[in-house]
C-alpha positions in Angstrom: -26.4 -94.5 -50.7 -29.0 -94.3 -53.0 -28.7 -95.9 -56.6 -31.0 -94.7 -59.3 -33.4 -96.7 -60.2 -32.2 -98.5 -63.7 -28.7 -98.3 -62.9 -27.4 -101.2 -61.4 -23.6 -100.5 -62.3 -23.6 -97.7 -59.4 -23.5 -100.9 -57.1 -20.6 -103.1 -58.0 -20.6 -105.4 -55.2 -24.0 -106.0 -55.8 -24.0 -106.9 -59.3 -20.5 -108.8 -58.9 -22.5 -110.6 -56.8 -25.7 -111.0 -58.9 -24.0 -112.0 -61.8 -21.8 -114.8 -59.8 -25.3 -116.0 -58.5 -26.8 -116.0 -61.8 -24.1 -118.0 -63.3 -22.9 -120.6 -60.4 -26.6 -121.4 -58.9 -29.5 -120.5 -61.3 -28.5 -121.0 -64.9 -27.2 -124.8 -63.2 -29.9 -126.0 -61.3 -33.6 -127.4 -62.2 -35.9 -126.3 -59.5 -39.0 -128.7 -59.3 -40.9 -126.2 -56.3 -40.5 -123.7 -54.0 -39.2 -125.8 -51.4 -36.6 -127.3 -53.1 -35.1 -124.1 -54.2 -35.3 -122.6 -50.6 -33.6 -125.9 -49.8 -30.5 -125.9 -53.1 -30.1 -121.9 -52.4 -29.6 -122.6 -48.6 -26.6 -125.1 -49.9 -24.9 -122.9 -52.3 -25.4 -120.1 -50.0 -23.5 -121.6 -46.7 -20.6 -123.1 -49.7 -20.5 -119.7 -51.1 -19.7 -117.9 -47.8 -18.1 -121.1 -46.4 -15.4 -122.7 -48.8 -15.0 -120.4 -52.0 -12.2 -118.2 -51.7 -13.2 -114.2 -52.9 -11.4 -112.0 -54.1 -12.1 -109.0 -52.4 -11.0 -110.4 -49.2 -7.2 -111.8 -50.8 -8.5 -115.3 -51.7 -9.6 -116.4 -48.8 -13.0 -117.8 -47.8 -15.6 -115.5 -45.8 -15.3 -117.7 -42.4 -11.2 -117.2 -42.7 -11.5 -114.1 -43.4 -13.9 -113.4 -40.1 -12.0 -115.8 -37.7 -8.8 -113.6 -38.6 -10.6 -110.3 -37.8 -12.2 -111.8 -34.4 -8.9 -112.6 -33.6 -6.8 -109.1 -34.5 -9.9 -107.8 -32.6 -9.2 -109.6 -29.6 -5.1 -108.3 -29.6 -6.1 -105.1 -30.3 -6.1 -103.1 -27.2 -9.2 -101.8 -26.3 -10.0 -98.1 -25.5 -12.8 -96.6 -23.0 -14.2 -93.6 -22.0 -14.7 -93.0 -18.9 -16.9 -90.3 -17.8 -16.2 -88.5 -14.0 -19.3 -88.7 -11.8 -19.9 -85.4 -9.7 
């Protein structure tokens, strides 16, 4: 979808996320070069998706929340086409 340029609050998930970012990982930390910060944002990046519970996906973390779809996946029957060969 295309979002004007200037108008950030036509992507909410993006901003939600921008702002958390913004306020959990820079406005905290004290980069002293590149490397480090590739290093601390790496960190915060594999916590954020890995141990802190969202809200979007009923307060529970990202990994929890994928294990449980893998495994409703895997119940789920699965469908095929089959195509007849003449």
């Amino acid at each position: 979808m295309y979002i004007e340029p200037g108008a950030p609050w036509e992507n909410g998930y993006a901003e939600s996320f921008n702002s958390r970012f913004r306020d959990e990982f820079l406005a905290v930390e004290v980069f002293e070069n590149l490397g480090t910060a590739r290093r601390l944002t790496v960190v915060w990046k594999e916590d954020y998706n890995g141990q802190c519970p969202h809200s979007s996906l009923g307060y529970v973390t990202p990994a929890e929340f994928a294990s449980r779809c893998a495994v409703s996946n895997r119940a789920a029957p699965s469908f095929q086409l089959h195509s007849e060969i003449t």
